[in-house]
C-alpha positions as CSV (number, residue, x, y, z in Angstrom):
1,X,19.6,-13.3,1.0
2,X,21.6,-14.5,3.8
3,X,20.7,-14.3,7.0
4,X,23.5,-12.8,9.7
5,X,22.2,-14.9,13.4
6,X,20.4,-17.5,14.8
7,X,16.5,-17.6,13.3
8,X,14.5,-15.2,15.2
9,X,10.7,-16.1,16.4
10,X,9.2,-13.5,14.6
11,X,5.2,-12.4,15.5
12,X,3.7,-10.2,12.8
13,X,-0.4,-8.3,13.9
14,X,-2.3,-7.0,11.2
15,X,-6.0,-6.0,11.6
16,X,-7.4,-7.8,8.4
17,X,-6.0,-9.6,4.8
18,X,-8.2,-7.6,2.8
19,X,-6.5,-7.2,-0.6
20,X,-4.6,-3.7,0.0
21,X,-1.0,-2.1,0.3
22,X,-0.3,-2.4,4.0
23,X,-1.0,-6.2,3.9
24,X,1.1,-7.0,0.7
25,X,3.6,-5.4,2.8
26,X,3.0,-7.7,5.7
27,X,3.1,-10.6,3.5
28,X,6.1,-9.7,1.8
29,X,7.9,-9.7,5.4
30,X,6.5,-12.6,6.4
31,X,7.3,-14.9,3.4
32,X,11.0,-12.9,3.0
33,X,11.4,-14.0,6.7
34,X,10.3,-17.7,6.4
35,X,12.5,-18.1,3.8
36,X,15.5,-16.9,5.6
37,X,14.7,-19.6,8.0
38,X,12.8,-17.6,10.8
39,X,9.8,-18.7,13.3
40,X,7.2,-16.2,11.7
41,X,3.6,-16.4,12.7
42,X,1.1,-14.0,11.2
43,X,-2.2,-13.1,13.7
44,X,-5.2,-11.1,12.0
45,X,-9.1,-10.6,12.6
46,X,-11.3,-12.1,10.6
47,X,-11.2,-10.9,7.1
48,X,-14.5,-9.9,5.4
49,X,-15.9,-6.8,2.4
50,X,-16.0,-6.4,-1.1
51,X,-11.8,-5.7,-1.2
52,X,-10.9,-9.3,-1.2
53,X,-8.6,-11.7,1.0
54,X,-5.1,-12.6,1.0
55,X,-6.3,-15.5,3.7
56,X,-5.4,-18.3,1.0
57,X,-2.1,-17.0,0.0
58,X,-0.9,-16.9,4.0
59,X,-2.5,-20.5,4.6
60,X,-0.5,-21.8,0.9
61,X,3.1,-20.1,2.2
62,X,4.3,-21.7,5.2
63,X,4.5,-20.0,7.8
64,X,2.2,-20.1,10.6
65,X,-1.3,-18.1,10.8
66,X,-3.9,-17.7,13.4
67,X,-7.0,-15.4,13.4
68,X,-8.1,-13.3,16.2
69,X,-11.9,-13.6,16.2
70,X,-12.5,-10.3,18.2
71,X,-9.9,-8.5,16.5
72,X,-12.3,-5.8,14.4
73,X,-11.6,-2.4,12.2
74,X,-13.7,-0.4,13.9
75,X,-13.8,0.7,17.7
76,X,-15.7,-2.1,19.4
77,X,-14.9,-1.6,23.4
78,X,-15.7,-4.7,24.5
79,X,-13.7,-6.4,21.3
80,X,-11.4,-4.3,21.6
81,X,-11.0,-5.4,25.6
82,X,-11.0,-9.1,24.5
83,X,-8.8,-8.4,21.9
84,X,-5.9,-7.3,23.9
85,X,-6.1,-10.2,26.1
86,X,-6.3,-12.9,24.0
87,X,-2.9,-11.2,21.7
88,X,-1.7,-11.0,25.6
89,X,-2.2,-15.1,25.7
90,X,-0.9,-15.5,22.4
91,X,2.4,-13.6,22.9
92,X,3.2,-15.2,26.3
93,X,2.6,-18.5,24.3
94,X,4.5,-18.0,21.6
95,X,7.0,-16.1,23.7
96,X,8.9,-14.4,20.3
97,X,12.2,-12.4,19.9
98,X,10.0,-9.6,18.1
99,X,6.4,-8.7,17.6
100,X,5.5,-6.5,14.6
101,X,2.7,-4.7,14.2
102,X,0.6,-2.8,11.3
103,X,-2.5,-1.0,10.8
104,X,-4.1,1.4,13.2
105,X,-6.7,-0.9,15.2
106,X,-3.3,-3.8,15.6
107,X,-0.8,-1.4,16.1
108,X,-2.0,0.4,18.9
109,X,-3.6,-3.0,20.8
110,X,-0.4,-5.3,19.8
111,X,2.0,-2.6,21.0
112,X,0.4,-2.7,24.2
113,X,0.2,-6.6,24.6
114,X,3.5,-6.9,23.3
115,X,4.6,-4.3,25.5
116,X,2.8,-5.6,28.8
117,X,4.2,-9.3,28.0
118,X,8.3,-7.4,27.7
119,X,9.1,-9.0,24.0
120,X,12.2,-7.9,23.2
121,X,11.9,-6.0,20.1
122,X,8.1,-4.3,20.0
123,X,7.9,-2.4,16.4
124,X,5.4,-0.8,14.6
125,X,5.3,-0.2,10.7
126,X,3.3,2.8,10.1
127,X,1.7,2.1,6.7
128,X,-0.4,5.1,6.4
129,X,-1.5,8.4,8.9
130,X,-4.3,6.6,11.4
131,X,-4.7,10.4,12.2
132,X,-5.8,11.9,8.8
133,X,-8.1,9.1,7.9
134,X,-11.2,11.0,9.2
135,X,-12.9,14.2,8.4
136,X,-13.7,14.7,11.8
137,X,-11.2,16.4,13.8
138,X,-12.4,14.9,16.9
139,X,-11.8,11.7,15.4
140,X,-7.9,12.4,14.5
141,X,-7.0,14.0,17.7
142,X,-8.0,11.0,19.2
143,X,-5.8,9.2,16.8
144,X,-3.1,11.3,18.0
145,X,-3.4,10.5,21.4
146,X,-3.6,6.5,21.5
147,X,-0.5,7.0,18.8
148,X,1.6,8.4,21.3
149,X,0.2,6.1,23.6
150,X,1.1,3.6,22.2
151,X,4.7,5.0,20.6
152,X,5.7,5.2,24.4
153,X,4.9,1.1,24.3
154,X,7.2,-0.2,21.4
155,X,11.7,0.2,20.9
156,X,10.7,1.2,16.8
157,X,8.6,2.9,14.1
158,X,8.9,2.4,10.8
159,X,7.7,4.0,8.2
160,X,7.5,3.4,4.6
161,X,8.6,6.7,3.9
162,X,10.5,9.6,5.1
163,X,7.9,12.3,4.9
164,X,5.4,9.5,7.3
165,X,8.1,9.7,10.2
166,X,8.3,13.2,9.8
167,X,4.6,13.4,9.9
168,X,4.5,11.9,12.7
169,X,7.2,13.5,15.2
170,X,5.4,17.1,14.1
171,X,2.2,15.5,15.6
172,X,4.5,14.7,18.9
173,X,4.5,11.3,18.4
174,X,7.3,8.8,19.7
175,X,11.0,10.1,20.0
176,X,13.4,10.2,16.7
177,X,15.9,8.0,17.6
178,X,12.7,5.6,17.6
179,X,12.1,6.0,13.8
180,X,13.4,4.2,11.0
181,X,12.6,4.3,7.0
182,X,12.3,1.3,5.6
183,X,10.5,1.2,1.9
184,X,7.5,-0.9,1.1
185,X,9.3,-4.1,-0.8
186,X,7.3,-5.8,-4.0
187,X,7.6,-8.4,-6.2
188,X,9.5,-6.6,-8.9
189,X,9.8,-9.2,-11.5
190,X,6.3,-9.6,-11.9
191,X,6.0,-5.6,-13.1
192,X,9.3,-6.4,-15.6
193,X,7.9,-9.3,-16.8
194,X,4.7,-8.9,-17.6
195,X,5.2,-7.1,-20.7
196,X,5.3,-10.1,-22.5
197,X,1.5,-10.2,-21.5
198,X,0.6,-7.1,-23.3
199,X,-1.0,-7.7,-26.6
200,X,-3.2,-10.1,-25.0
201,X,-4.5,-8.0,-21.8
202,X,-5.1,-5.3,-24.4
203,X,-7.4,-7.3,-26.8
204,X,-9.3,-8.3,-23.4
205,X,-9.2,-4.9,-22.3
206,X,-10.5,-3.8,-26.3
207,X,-7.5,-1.7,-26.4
208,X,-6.8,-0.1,-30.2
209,X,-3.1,-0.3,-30.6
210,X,-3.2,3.1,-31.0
211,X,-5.3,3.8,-28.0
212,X,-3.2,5.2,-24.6
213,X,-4.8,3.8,-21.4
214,X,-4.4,5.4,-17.8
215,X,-4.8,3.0,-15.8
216,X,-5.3,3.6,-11.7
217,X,-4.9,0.6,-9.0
218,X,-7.0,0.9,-6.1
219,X,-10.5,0.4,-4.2
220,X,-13.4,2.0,-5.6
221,X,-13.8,4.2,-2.0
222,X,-13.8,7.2,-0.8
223,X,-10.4,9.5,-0.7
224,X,-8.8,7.2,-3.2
225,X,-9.3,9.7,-6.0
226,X,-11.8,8.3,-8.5
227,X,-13.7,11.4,-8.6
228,X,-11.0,14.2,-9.3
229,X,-10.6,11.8,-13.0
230,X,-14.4,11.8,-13.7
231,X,-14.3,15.3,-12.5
232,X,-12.3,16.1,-15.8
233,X,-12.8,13.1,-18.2
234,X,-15.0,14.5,-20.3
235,X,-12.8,17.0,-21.4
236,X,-9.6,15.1,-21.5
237,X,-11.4,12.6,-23.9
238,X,-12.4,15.4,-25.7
239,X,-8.9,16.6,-26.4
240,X,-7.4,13.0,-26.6
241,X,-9.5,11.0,-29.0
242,X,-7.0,7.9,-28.4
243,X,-7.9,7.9,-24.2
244,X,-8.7,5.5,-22.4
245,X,-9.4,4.7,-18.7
246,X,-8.4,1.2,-16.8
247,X,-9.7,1.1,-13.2
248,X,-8.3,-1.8,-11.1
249,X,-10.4,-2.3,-7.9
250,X,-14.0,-2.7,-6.6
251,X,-15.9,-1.6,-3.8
252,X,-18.5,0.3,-3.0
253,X,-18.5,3.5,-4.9
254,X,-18.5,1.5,-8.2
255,X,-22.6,1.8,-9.1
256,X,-22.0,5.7,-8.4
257,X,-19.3,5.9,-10.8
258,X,-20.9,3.3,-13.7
259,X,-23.9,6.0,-13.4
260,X,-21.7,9.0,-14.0
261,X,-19.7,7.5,-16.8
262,X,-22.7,6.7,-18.5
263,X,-24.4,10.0,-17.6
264,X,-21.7,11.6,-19.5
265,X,-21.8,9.4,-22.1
266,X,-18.1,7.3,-21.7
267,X,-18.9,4.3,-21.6
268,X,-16.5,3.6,-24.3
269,X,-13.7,5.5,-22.7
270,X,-13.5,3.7,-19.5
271,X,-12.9,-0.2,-18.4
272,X,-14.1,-1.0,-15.1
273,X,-11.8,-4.6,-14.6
274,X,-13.1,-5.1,-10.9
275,X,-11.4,-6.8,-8.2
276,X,-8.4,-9.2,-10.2
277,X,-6.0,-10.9,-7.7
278,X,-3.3,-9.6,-6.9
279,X,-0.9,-11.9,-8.8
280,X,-3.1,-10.3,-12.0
281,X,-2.3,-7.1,-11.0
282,X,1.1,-6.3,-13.3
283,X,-1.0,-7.9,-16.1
284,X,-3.0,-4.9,-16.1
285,X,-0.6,-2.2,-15.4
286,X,1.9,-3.3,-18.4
287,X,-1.3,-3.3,-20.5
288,X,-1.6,0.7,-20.1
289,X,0.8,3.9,-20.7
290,X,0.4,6.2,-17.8
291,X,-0.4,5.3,-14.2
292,X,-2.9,8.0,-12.6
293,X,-2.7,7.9,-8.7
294,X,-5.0,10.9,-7.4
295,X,-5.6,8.9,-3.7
296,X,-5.8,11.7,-0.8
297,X,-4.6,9.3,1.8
298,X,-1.4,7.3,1.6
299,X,1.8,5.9,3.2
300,X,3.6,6.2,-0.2
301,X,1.4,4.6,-2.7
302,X,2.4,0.9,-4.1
303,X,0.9,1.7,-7.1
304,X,3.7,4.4,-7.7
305,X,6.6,1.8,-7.7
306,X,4.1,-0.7,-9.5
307,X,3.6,1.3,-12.3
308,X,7.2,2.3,-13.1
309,X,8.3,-1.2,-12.9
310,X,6.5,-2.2,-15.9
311,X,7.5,1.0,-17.4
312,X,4.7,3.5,-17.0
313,X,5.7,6.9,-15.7
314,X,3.1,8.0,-13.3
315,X,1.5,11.4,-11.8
316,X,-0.1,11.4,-7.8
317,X,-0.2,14.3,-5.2
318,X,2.4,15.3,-3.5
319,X,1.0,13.8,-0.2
320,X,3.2,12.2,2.4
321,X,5.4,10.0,0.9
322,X,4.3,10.0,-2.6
323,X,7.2,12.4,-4.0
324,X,9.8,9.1,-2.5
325,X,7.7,6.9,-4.9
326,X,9.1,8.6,-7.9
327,X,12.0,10.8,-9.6
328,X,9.9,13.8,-10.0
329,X,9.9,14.8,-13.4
330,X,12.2,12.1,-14.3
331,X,10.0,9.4,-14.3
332,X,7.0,11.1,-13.2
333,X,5.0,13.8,-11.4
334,X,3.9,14.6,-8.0
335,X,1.7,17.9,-8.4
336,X,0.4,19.6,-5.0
337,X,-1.2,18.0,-3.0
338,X,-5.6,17.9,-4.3
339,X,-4.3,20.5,-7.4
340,X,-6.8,18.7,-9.4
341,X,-6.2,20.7,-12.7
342,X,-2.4,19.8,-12.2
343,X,-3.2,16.3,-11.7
344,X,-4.8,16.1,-14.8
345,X,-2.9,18.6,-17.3
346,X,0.3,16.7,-16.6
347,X,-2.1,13.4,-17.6
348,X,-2.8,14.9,-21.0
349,X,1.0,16.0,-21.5
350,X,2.0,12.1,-21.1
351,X,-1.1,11.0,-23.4
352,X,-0.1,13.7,-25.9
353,X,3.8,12.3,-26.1
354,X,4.7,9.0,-26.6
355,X,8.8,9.5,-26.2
356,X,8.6,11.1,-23.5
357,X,6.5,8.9,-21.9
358,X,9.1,6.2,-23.3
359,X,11.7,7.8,-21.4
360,X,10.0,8.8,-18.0
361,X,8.9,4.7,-18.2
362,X,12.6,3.7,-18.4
363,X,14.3,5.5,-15.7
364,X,11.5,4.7,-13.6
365,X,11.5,1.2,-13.6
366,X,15.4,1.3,-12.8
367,X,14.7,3.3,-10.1
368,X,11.8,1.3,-8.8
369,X,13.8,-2.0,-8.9
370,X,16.5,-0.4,-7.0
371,X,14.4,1.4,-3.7
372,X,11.6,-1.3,-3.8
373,X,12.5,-5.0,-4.0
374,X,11.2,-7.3,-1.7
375,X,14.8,-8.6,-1.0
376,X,15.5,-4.6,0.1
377,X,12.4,-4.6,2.0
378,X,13.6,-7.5,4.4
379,X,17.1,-7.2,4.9
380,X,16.4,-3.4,6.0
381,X,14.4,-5.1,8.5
382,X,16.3,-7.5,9.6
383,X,18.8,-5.2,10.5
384,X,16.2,-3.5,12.4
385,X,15.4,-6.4,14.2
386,X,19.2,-7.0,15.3
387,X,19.7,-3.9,17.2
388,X,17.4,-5.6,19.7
389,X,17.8,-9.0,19.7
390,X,20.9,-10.7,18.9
């Protein structure tokens, strides 16, 4: 890529470097960036859990880091207080061309730092709805408000997806000619590539040759899905004697589900790989046939792209921007949205039909390499950048 100005100091706030879409994303930008010869730095709270840490990759890269030690997921007042001050110190410091924020807990305080401290170019990449992560509705009107807060304190919002903007202007957040789409970039030639890999993930995965594996990529938590497959697994294995489950992930729901696998007796059926890094990732995918998605609560899943650029074609719900992942019913399916029996007939139609799954895999991963390179990724935000600052 080549860049079009003079190299722009670039400040990028995340909340943590857990292992997860939104930070791959963030990483993504800020490598794509450095390499196009900008000033990035990259601020985060400390990263802790069971989903892992991308810390090590940002320290390897290049490009600058620093951690924000009070910078925390949850709502912590006083942190919270000391957080926006010290991104306040920072900022004036580092006095950049743009700050960029993501995740709920960053977005809202680096908007307002930013903001306070008059950077230039303030945007805000809206990864997934902060105001449908709870099943409270106290909890998500609250959302809602510091949102349009804080959408009154930045020039842009980006989302990853069409249907996210939308999303938000219905819930009277920020002004339309403050939105932008810009699509969640990944390294596509990993996916391509790791075909090559198969035969030997599948003998460490004890996959027959004839066996079809539907594999899903993401944390073992709540809303991601898990339990609309187990929901149903004993009869899909009982029409599909060839089926097999591959679940990427770990976290805390993972004893809950070994039990119920083992309860119904499936212990064959299913491969629990864990946490992998993410670098191990397309290993896995290009290993399988079909790529299951059944999360409640996305931006527009990574997995979705993931999984058609090594060829699988995929089925999610039709939440947010899921149905932009994908060429529905060309290279997959996006059923209504929690239509669990949907969700898993159109499973057993792929597992039942290998051509067609043949087919659906190749016009997906053309498709995926077109909307979702990394090299798309940044030079749609680059131009974003450049309305603002010259």
């Amino acid at each position: 890529m080549q860049d079009s100005g003079r190299p722009l100091r670039i400040v990028h706030v995340i909340t943590r470097l857990i292992v997860g879409g939104a930070q791959e994303n963030t990483l993504l930008s800020c490598e794509g960036q450095h390499d196009l010869g900008h000033d990035v730095m990259l601020l985060a709270g400390p990263t802790t859990g069971p989903e892992g840490s991308l810390v090590d990759r940002v320290r390897d890269y290049g490009y600058s880091f620093e951690e924000i030690p009070a910078l925390r997921r949850s709502v912590l007042p006083r942190k919270d207080w000391a957080t926006y001050h010290d991104l306040r110190e920072r900022i004036r410091r580092l006095k950049p061309d743009v700050v960029h924020t993501h995740s709920s807990k960053a977005g809202i305080l680096g908007r307002v730092a930013a903001w306070d401290e008059k950077v230039p170019h303030v945007l805000h990449t809206v990864h997934g709805l902060s105001f449908t992560a709870s099943r409270r509705r106290l909890v998500n009107n609250a959302y809602v408000l510091l949102e349009r807060y804080a959408a009154k304190r930045c020039h842009t919002i980006v989302g990853v997806a069409d249907a996210m903007n939308k999303a938000m202007l219905d819930a009277g957040i920020g002004k339309a000619d403050q939105y932008e789409t810009v699509y969640s970039g990944m390294a596509t030639g990993a996916f391509t590539s790791a075909v090559d890999q198969r035969p030997e993930v599948r003998q460490e995965l004890r996959l027959a040759d004839d066996d079809v594996a539907v594999v899903t990529v993401a944390r073992l938590f709540d809303m991601k899905g898990h339990d609309d497959l187990l929901s149903h697994a004993e009869r899909l294995c009982r029409q599909h004697a060839n089926l097999r489950f591959v679940w990427v992930g770990d976290g805390s729901l993972r004893p809950r589900f070994e039990r119920q696998i083992a309860e119904m007796g499936l212990q064959d059926r299913f491969r629990l790989v864990g946490l992998v890094p993410p670098e191990d990732v397309p290993r896995y995918v290009a290993a399988c046939e079909v790529l299951a998605h059944p999360s409640r609560r996305e931006g527009l899943a990574r997995a979705l792209p993931q999984g058609q650029l090594a060829r699988l074609p995929v089925v999610t719900y039709d939440i947010d921007g899921n149905a932009e992942g994908l060429l529905p019913g060309e290279s997959g399916f996006a059923v209504p949205a929690f239509d669990v029996d949907a969700f898993v007939a159109r499973i057993s139609e792929l597992v039942g039909d290998s051509q067609r799954r043949q087919a659906m895999g190749a016009a997906g991963q053309t498709f995926a390499v077109n909307r979702f390179s990394t090299e798309t990724m940044v030079r749609r935000l680059e131009d974003v950048y450049r309305r603002d600052v010259g």
